[in-house]
LOLUM-365607 format. One record per residue (C-alpha): residue in one letter; x, y, z. Coordinates in steps of 0.25 Angstrom, whole numbers, plus 5000, padded with zeros to 4 digits. Each point is the difference from the previous one (the first is absolute). Layout:
BEGIN
aXYZ...
% end
This chain:
BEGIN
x526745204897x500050155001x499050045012x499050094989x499949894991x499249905008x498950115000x499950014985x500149854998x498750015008x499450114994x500149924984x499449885008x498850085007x499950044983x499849854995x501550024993x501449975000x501350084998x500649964987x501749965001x500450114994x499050095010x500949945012x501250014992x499950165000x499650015014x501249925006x501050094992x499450125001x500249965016x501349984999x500350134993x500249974986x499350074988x499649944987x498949974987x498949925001x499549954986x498849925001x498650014991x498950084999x499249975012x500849935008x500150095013x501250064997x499550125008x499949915013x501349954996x500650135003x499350075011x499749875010x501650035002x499850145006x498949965007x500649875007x501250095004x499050125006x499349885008x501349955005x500250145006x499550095010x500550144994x499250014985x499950155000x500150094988x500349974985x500449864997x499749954988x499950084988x499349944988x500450054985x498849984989x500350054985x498650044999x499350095010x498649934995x500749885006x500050065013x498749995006x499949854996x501449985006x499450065014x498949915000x501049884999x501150045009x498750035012x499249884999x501049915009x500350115010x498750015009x500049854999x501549995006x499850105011x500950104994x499550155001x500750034988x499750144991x500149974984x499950124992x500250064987x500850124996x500150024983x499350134992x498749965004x500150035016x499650135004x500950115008x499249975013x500249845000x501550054997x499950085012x499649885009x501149914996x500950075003x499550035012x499849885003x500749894989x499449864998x500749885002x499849974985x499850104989x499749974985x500750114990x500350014986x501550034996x499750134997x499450045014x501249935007x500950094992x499250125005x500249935015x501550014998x500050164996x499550045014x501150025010x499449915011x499949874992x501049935009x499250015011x498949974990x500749874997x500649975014x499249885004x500049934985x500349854999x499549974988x499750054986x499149924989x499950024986x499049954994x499649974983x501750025000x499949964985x499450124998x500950085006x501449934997x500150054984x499650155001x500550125008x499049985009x500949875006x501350084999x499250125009x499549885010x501549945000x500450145005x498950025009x500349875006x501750045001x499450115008x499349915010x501249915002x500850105003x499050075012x499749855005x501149904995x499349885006x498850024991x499349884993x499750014987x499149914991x499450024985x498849904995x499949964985x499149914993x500650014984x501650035000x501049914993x501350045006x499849985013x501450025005x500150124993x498750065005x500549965013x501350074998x499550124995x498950005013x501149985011x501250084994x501349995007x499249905010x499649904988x501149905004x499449975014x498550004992x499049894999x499249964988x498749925005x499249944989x498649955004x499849864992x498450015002x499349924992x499150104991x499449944989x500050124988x499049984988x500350074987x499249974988x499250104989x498950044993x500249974984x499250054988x499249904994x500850034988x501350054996x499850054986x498950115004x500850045011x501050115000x501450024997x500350125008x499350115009x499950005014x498450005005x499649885000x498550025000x499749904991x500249905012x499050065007x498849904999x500949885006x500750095011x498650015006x499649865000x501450005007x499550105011x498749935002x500849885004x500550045012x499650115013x500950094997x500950054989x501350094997x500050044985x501650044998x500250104988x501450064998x499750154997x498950105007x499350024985x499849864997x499349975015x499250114996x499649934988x499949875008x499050065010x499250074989x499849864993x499749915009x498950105006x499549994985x499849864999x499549995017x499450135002x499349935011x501449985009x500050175000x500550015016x500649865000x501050054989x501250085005x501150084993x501350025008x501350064994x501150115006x499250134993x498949995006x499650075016x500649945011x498450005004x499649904990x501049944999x499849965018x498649964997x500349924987x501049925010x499050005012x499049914990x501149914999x500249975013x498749985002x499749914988x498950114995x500650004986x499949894988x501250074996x500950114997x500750064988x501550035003x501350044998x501349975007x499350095012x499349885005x501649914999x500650005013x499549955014x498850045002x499349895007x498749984992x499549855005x498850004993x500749994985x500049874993x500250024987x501150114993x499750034985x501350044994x499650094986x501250004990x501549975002x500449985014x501250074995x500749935012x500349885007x500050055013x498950104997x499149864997x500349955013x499750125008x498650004994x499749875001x500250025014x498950085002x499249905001x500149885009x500550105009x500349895012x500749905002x499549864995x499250064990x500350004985x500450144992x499150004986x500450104989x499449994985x500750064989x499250074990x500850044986x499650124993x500749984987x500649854994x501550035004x499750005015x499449874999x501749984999x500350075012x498949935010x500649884996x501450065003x499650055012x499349885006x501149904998x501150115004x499050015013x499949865004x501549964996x500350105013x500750114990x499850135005x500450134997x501350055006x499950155007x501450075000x500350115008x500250144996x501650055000x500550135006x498850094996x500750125002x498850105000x499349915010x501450005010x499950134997x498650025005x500149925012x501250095006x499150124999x499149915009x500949995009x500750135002x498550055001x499949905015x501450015008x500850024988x501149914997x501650005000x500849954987x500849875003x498949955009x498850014989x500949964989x500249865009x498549995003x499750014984x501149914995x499349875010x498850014991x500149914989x499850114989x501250085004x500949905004x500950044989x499850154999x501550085000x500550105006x499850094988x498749974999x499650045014x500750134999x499250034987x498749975008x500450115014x500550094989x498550004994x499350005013x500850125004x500450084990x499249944988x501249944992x500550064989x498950034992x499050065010x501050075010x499650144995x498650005006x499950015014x498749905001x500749894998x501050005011x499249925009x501149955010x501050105008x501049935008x500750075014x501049925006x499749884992x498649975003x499250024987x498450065004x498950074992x499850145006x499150064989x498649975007x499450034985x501049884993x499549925013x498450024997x500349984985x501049865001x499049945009x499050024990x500549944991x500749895007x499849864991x500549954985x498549974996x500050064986x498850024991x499350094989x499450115005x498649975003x498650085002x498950005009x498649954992x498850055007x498550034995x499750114999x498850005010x501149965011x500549875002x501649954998x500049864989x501849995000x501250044995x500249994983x501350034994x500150154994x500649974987x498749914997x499150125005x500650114994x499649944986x498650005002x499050094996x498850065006x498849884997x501049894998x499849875008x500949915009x499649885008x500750025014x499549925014x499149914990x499150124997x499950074985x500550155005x499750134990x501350095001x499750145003x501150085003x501350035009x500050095011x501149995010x500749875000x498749944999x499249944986x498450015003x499149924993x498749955001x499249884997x500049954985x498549954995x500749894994x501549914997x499850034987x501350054994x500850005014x501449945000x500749985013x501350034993x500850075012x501349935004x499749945014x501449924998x500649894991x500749875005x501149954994x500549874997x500849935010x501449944995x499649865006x498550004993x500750044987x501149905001x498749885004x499350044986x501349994991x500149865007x498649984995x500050054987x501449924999x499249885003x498850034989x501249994989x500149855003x498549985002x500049995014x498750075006x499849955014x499050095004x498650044996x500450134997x501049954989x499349914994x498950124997x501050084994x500549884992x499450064987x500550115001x501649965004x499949924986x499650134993x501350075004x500949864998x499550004987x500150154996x501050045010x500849935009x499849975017x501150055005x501049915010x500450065015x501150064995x499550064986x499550144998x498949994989x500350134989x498849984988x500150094989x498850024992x499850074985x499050084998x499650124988x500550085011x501349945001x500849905009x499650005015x500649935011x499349935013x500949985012x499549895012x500850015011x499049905007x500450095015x498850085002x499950175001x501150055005x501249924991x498950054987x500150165005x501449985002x500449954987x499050094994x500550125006
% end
């Protein structure tokens, strides 16, 4: 046994635990030098899985100076709850390790100390790794580094954020090619693929360790009394309200899951109706509102001060809250995975079952909670496919670089092409992305500003200190609508609301925003001021906040079912409420098969009019709509 292991078998039995296999299975590869994936449920110590191998290897050795692990979290609002994790062993083991944080949130000075000074581990975001790489001392920076973790990889692996953490991590391996480097998933289904597009050229020598923990997952529903009174469309839900409480009062402590911002406003608002007496014990969390709210709405979870807490996907990833028991999910999961990594929020340990209730807002989700529950427990999860050549963001991450030490051609083009995203880019292709950066490819090479990049002697830097200042500013491929501050008048900051919804109000119109009835009053400089309104009356939360689509493997689980209904087969509660309503459009229409697309044409005094089902959620509907 390696020497540092002995002490952290110790340290779990002073605990009252025991390293799961697939715990152990990580430590001894990561030992022998081998990168990988670990895929293990929610709540099953994957985080121990991957830092009790740094740790054995710094207790096996006399030298543990400077940065050694760095630790890569899609959410900075993970971060803080990451630290708490990764310090709890440390002071138990004897190791006089650092653990710090470095995403947007840090201040200049704590910047200033860690660099000074570096931690053995640090906990950044890829965006903040990115701004690392443009400084010109980021080798020494990175010197010392043995191991790089990403965690929630699933979040990361299908969006440009994972092809900007793929290059960041290309960089690493060339400053330090010994490097470890390990991602951490609970819902992928391409494991070998997320793997591959984790480890780039080094995937071949990869391993995948799955933890087989025994995690008993519960999904079941809340259903109307009655299905003919209930709703064929709109996405609220409200009317569920009554026996969504009595589901709260069963437990300690409860996450309530909306899918938009507006209709956890809604939520919020109604079930302080109906319990005006739980007013502080009633929560509202979503990504609009202050970070400062935000922090105390989470702190009350910890603490098990809250019955529960309305919430979007803000409240999704990681976060450690052990008081939950019970997860509300209100309307389509609109995802398999999604489902999963909810549920998880409760039961956050290992040996404890994860509860989530679904909730349908209209009839036809009654369909995809059924879809969604068999896809769940039959293991069939949605795959995450990595992004291809983004050419814009290759284009990006060379500016970053040429900010640092700068970079010479053949070298970079070998870095990028180990990544799994660029393995295939051409020769053409790279030339079109040095003509951009230096002279602004065709199109731009007029105007000055946009030759970032001059090249002497073959090595490509940024000289312009006002292109410097203004790229890493800007550094990242988060996109969003522009958003404005909403403060009261009398002073105090309520969030961020999108500008397209605000610049249609009028002075006296009312919104409801961070669960409180708001009057608009006017504009002023990037900010909407309002003050409190007397009353809800007449207020519609009907900013954006976000949409989530549906996921291919969901859709393709509710064909099945509907599939099944043609043949009478209802094998779930859910079906056998919408029964009735399945024989209205046998009999009138027709249930379309898997591999039918349903057209009805309908004749009116106006004229013929055609209805399209694609049965694939959002995004196929705008597309064939556009």
């Amino acid at each position: 046994m390696y020497p540092g292991l002995q002490p952290i078998e110790d340290w779990f039995a002073a605990n009252g635990w025991q390293p799961f296999p697939f715990q152990r299975e990580v430590w001894s590869a990561y030992l022998e030098g081998r990168s990988g994936l670990i895929f293990s449920a929610t709540g099953t110590g994957k985080t121990f899985s991957a830092w009790m191998g740094p740790v054995a290897e710094a207790l096996g050795q006399s030298e543990t100076g400077g940065l050694r692990v760095l630790w890569i979290t899609p959410l900075r609002a993970l971060a803080s709850d990451t630290a708490v994790s990764l310090r709890m062993p440390l002071e138990g083991l004897g190791l006089e390790w650092r653990v710090e944080i470095r995403t947007g949130d840090t201040t200049s000075s704590e910047r200033a100390k860690q660099k000074a000074e570096a931690p053995q581990a640090l906990i950044t975001t890829p965006e903040s790794l990115s701004l690392m790489l443009s400084h010109a001392d980021h080798r020494e920076t990175f010197a010392n580094l043995q191991c790089v973790v990403i965690d929630e990889w699933h979040e990361l692996i299908s969006t440009k954020r994972g092809v900007q953490t793929e290059l960041c991590l290309a960089r690493l391996r060339a400053i330090c090619p010994g490097i470890r480097t390990w991602g951490i998933s609970a819902t992928l289904g391409n494991l070998d693929g997320a793997m591959q597009t984790l480890l780039g050229a080094e995937a071949e020598s990869g391993v995948l360790v799955e933890g087989h923990v025994e995690k008993e997952i519960v999904i079941d529903s809340i259903l109307p009394e009655s299905v003919d009174r209930f709703p064929w469309a709109g996405h609220f839900g409200t009317q569920m309200i009554k026996p969504v409480i009595s589901a709260i009062e069963e437990g300690n402590t409860c996450l309530v899951f909306c899918n938009t911002r507006a209709q956890a406003e809604i939520w919020f608002q109604n079930i302080l109706g109906y319990r005006p007496d739980w007013k502080g014990h009633v929560e509202l969390h979503h990504g609009s509102l202050d970070r400062d709210m935000r922090d105390a709405v989470e702190m009350g979870l910890k603490q098990g001060k809250l019955r529960a807490v309305v919430a979007t996907s803000s409240l999704d990833l990681g976060v450690d809250f052990s008081p939950v028991d019970r997860v509300i999910q209100v309307g389509s999961p609109k995802g398999v995975a999604r489902l999963l990594q909810r549920a998880g929020r409760s039961g956050h340990r290992p040996g404890v079952a994860s509860r989530v209730t679904c909730v349908p807002t209209h009839a036809l989700e009654m369909v995809d909670i059924a879809a969604a529950r068999k896809a769940a427990l039959e293991g069939r999860i949605e795959a995450r496919e990595g992004v291809e050549r983004p050419l814009d963001l290759l284009s990006q991450h060379l500016v970053t670089i040429a900010l640092g030490e700068g970079f010479r051609s053949e070298e970079m083009l070998a870095e990028v092409r180990s990544t799994w995203a660029y393995r295939n880019l051409t020769d053409e292709e790279w030339q079109w992305v040095i003509d951009f950066i230096v002279r602004g490819g065709s199109a731009l090479r007029a105007y000055p500003e946009f030759r970032r990049v001059v090249e002497h002697d073959g090595l490509y830097r940024v000289e312009d200190k006002d292109i410097a200042q203004r790229h890493r500013m800007s550094i990242g491929t988060i996109v969003s609508d522009s958003a404005m501050n909403v403060a009261y008048m009398k002073g105090g900051r309520l969030g961020t609301v999108e500008e397209s919804f605000l610049s249609r109000l009028n002075p006296g119109d009312r919104f409801i925003f961070s669960g409180k009835p708001l009057e608009f009053i006017r504009i002023r400089d990037m900010t909407a001021y309002v003050k409190p309104a007397a009353s809800v009356k007449g207020a519609v939360p009907h900013w954006a906040g976000g949409r989530l689509p549906l996921s291919n493997q969901l859709a393709h689980a509710i064909r099945e079912e509907l599939d099944l209904a043609r043949f009478g087969v209802f094998d779930s509660p859910e079906m056998e409420m919408m029964m009735p309503l399945l024989d209205v459009q046998a009999r009138w229409s027709a249930i379309p098969a898997e591999d039918e697309f349903l057209i009805e044409r309908v004749e009116t005094g106006d004229g013929h009019h055609l209805f399209f089902y694609p049965l694939e959620g959002r995004l196929v509907h705008e597309g064939l709509a556009a």
